[in-house]
N, C-alpha and C positions, 0 to 999 in steps of 0.2 A: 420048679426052677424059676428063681428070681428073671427079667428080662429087664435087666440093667439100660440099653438102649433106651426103651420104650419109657423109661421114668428120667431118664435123662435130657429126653423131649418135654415130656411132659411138666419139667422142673424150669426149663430155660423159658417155654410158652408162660409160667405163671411168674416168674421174673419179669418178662418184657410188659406184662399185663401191669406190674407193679411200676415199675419207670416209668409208663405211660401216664399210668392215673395219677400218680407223682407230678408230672409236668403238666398236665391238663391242671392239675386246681393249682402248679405254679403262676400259671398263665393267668388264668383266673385272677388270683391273687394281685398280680405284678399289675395286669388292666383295670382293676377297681382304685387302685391307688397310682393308675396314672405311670405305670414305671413298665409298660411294654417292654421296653429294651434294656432294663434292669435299672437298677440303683445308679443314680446320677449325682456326683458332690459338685461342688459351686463350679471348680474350677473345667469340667467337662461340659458342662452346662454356660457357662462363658465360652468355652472355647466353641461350640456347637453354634451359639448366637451369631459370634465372631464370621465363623465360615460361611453360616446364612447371608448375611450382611454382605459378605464380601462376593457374593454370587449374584446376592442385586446388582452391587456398583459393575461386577464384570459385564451383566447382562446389559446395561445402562451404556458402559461403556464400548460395548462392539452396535449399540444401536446405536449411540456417534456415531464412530468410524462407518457404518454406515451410511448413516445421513450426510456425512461428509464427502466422501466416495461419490455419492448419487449427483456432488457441485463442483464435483473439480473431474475434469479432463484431463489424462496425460496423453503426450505426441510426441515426438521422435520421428526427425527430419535427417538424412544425407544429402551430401553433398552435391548442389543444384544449382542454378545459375540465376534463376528465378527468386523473385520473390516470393514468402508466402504469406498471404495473407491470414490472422486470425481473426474467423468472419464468420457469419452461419450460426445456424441453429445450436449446433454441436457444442460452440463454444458461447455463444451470447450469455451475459447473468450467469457465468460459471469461476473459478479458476483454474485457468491453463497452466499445466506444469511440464512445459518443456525438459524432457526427459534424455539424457546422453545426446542430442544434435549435435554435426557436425559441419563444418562450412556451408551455413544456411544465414540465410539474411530476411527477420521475421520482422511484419509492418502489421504494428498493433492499434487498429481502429478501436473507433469507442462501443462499448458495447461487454469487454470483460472486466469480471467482477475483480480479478486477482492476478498475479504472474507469477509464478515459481521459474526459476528457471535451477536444474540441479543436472552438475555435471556436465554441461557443455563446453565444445571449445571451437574455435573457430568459426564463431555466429555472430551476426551484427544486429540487433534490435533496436527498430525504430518506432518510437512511441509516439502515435499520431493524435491519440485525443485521452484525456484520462481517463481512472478508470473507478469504476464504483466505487470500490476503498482505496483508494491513490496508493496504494503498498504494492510495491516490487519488493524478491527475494531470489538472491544469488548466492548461488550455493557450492564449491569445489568448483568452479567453473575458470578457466584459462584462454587468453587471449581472445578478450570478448570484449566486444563494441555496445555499447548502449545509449543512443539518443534520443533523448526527452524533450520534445516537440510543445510539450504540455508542463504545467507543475507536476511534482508529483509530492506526498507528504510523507511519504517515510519510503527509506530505500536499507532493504536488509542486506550485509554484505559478510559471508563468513568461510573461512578454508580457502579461500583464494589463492594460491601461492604464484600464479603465474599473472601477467598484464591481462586487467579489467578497468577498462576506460570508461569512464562514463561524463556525457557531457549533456549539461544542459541546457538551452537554448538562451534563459535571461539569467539574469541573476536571482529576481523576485521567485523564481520556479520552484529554487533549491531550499527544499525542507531539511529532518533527519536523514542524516546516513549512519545508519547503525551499524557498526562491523567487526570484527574478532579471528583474529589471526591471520591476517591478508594482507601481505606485504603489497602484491601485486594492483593492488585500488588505486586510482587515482582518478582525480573531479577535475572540472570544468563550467564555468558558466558563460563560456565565451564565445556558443555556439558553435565553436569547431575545436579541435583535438591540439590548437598551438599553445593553450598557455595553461596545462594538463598539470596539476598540483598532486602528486605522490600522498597519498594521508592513511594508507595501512600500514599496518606493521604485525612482525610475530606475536604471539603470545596470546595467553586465556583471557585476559581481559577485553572485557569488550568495550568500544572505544564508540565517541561521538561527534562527526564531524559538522561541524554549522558553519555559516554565511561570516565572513570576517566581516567586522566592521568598516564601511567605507572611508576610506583615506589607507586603509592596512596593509604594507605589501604583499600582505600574502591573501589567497581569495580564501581561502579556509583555515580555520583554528580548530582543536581535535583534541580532547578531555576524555578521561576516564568515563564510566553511566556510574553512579551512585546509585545503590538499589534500597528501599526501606521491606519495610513487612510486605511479606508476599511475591518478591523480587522484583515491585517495578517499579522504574523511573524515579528518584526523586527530584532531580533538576529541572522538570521540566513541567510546571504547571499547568493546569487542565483546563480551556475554556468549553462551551457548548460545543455539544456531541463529541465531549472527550477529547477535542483534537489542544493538541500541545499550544499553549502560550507562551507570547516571551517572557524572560526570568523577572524582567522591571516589570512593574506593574505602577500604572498610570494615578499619578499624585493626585488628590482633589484639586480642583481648580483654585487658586488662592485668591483672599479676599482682592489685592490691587491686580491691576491688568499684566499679565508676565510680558518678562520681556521677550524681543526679537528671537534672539540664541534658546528661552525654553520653550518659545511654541514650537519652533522649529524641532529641538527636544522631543516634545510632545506628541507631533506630527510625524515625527520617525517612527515613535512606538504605535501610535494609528495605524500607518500604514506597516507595519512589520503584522499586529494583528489583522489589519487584512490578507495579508500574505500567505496568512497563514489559513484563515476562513477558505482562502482561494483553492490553496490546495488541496482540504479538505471538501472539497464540492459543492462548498454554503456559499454559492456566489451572492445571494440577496444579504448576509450575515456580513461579507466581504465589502460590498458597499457600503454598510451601515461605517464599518471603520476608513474608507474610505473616505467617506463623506465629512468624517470628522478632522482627516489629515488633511484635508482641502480645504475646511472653514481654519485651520488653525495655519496652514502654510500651503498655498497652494499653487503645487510645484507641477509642473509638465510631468512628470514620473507618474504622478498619480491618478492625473488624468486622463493618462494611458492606459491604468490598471484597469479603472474605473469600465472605462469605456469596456475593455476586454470582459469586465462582466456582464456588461448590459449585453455582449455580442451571445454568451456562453446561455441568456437566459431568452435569447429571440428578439430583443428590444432593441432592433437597428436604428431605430431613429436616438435614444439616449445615445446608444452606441457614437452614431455619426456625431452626435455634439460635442461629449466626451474627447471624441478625437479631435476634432475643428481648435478646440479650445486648448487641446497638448500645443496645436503644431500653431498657433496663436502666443502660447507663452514660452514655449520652448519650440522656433523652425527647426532646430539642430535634432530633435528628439525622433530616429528612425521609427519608434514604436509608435507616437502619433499618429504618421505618415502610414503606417502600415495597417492601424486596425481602423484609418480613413478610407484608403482605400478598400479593405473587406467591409465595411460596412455600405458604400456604396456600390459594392459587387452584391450583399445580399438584397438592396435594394433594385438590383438590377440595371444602376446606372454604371453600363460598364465604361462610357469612354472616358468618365471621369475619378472612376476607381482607378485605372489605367494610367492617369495622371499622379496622383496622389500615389502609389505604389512606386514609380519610376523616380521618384523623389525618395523613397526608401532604402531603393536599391542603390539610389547616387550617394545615401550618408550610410546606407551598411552593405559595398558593395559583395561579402563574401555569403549573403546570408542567400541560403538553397532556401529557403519558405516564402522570401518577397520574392526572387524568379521563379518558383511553378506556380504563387500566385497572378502572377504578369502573364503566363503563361494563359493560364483558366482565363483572368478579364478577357485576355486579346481572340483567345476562343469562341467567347461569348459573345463578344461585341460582331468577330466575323460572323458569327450563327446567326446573331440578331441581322445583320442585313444582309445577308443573303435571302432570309424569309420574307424580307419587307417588300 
């Protein structure tokens, strides 16, 4: 009697024996010519390159954000009566990214690299010394105060729909204000919040407000950004370490001596390019165009500037000179008067910095930086003789 099971076994065991050996010298086969994972045409084979490629740039690209993450800080402050200070370790050589704060009043000493500020409202930021990249950025933020102590060189401003004030202390301060869909903006150089110029507005376009020309009644004038290849900037030319130049760009000096009205010309766009070295934190680059707007027309304004760089680089003695010689060609000039007296405070002569300062306060009597200067001299001076 046939035993049908037992060859039925027997027939499926010499079957899988056959598949096996089949796919063993497939293998074989497919590894000697390279085709492990079988036959590849152009377009699998492109596509496989493609995804490799694009595994690097991801991997590259989370080792950024990364590296980024490791330089910026975020904080998130309520509602406090106190100032806070951004100070310390935590934050030094970093960017700070003030995160949702709310009726917080933040005093930004020098020492941060950057400022984000995204989503806050009812905060007042006071900028006490610049800052590594002179760039602030404002971000969805409502009913927000920002005072600029210092220049700054670019101020990003976007989604704002409710009042964001920003005021800066001189005129010479006010770099870029870059901004896009922000009704709520408005500037100042008049070191307080009275003569507060409106310059956002709705829409995608992003918009750029600059320094009106002096005589203008309006302190700001505000132009579309023209973008070329790569989406940046084309309006606005590039001097040393990138930082933006003004649009003229300074004529060779022609062969007869120019007249009165183009040195003066001349002398504006000097010092506008110092204005701008300044806010970019090239104080030595800053005086070089300085120096040039003082050989060609030299005006009390400039001697002020001057000076405030020689102060910014430890050189109180240029410093004191600088100043001597504003309040010499221009008495009326409060900036004179004021970086005379700091420079005779970092020299330690406070009863005469105290002099010099009190004259500042008499031609700018509303400015809060010459009274808690006056403050610090007359401090100092009581410290000094009480020791004596």
């Amino acid at each position: 009697m046939t035993n049908y099971p037992c060859w039925d076994t027997k027939a499926s065991m010499l079957v899988s024996e056959v598949e096996e050996q089949e796919r063993s010298e497939q293998l074989f086969c497919d590894k000697a010519l390279g085709l492990e994972e079988g036959p590849k045409g152009p377009p699998t084979e492109q596509a496989e390159a493609q995804l490799n490629q694009l595994g690097k740039h991801s991997k590259k690209k989370l080792e950024f954000i990364d590296w980024s993450k490791a330089r910026e800080v975020a904080l998130t402050h309520f509602a406090q009566e106190e100032p806070i200070e951004l100070s310390g370790p935590e934050v030094d050589g970093k960017a700070v990214r003030l995160n949702g704060s709310e009726g917080v009043t933040y005093l930004v000493p020098k020492g941060t690299a950057k400022l984000i500020v995204d989503r806050c409202c009812r905060i007042c930021i006071r900028m006490l010394d610049t800052m590594v990249t002179s760039t602030l950025e404002l971000y969805a933020c409502s009913d927000l105060d920002l005072h600029l102590g210092q220049p700054l060189g670019t101020l990003q401003v976007d989604e704002c729909f409710e009042s964001v004030r920003v005021v800066y202390s001189e005129r010479d301060h006010v770099g870029h204000v870059y901004h896009q869909n922000s009704p709520g903006l408005s500037i100042s150089y008049a070191g307080d919040s009275s003569e507060l110029q409106v310059v956002g507005s709705e829409g995608a376009v992003q918009l750029c407000s600059r320094v009106s020309p002096e005589g203008s009644q309006k302190l700001f004038w505000t132009s579309p950004v023209r973008r070329g290849e790569g989406e940046f900037p084309v309006d606005l030319p590039r001097g040393a370490k990138g930082v933006p130049m003004p649009v003229r760009s300074i004529q060779p000096e022609p062969e007869v001596a120019p007249s009165q009205k183009e040195r003066q010309e001349l002398a504006a766009q000097r010092r506008q390019m110092g204005n701008d070295m300044f806010r970019a934190n090239d104080f030595m680059y800053a005086i070089v165009h300085y120096t040039e707007a003082l050989h060609l027309d030299p005006t009390g304004a400039v001697w002020a500037n001057r000076a405030q760089c020689w102060l910014k680089l430890g050189d109180h003695e240029k410093a004191l000179a600088d100043a001597q010689q504003c309040t010499e060609v221009d008495p009326a000039n409060p900036k004179g008067w004021f970086r005379k007296g700091v420079s005779f405070h970092a020299r330690q002569h406070h009863a005469e910095a105290i002099l010099a300062l009190l004259e500042a306060e008499r031609l700018e009597p509303h400015n809060k930086q010459i009274r808690d200067a006056i403050k610090m001299a007359q401090h100092m001076a009581r410290k000094n003789t009480a020791g004596a």
